[in-house]
N, C-alpha and C positions, 0 to 999 in steps of 0.2 A: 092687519087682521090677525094673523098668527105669530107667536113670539119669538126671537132669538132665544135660545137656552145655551148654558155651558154645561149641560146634563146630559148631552149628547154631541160630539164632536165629528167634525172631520180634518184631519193636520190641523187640529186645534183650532176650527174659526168652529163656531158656532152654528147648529143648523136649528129650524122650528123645531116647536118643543111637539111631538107626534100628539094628534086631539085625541087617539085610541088609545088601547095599552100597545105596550110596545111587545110583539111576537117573539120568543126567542126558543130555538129548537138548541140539540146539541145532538149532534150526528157522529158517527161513524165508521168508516169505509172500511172493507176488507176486497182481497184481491182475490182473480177469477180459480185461483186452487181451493179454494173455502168449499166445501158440503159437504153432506152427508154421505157415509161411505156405505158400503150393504151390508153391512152390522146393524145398522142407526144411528152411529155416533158421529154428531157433529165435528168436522175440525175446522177452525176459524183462523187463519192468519191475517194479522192486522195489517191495513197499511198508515191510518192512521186513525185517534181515535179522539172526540171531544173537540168537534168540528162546529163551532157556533153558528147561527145563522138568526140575524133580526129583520124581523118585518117593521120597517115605521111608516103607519095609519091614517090619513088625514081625512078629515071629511069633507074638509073644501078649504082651497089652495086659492089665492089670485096667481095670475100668470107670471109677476114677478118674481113670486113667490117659488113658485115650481121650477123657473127659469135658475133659479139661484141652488137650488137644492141639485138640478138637473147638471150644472158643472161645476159643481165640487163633488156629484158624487159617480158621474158615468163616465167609462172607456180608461178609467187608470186605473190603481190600485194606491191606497190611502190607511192612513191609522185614524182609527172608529175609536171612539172613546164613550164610553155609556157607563152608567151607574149601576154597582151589583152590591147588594147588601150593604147601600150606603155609601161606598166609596167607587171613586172611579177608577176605571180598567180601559184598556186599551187592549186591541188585536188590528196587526193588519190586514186589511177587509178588500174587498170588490162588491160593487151594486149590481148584484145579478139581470135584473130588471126592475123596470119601475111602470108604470099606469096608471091611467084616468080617465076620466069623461070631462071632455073642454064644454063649458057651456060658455057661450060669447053672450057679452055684458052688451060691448058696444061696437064699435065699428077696428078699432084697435087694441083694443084688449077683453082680456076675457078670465073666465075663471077654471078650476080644477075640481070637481068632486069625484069620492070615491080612489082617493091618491094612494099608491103605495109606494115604497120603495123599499128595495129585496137586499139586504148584504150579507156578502158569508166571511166567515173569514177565513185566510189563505191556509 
């Protein structure tokens, strides 16, 4: 159903190719001394900055499928390899969380719609 890509990686195997666009945020964290002082003036101490984070989108998954994506990408930490302006990059990442709505096919398996899977990187 859905395809192998090497346009998206995890330790280099290969995961489906996302059927959405693929989400990506880029974050920032500052620590609990950061605000406004009673002048107004903002002060910001970083603690770190340009914090990536991808949502990959599926609209419907078979269970093998999800099965396969489900452990290569939960409970460890792995290098994400995805495509940015053409060439590919890497970060080491963690799969925040992931979800779906299982709808059963047959008596032993079944399918995934509305898939996501959540990574940030470290």
């Amino acid at each position: 159903m859905n395809q192998l890509t090497s346009k998206y990686t995890v330790d280099g195997a290969p995961i489906y190719e996302p059927q959405l666009q693929v989400g990506e945020t880029v974050e920032s964290l500052i620590d609990g001394n950061s605000g406004r002082t009673d002048d107004g003036v903002m002060h910001v101490s970083w603690i770190r900055t340009k914090i990536r984070k991808f949502s990959l989108q599926y609209n419907l998954m078979t269970s093998a499928e999800y099965e396969y994506m489900k452990n290569l990408l939960l409970g460890k930490t792995f290098t994400f390899g995805y495509w940015d302006n053409g060439e590919i990059k890497t970060v080491n990442a963690y799969c925040e969380a992931t979800g779906g709505t299982l709808t059963q096919i047959g008596e032993t398996s079944g399918s995934y719609t509305g898939v996501t899977f959540d990574i940030t990187e470290l």
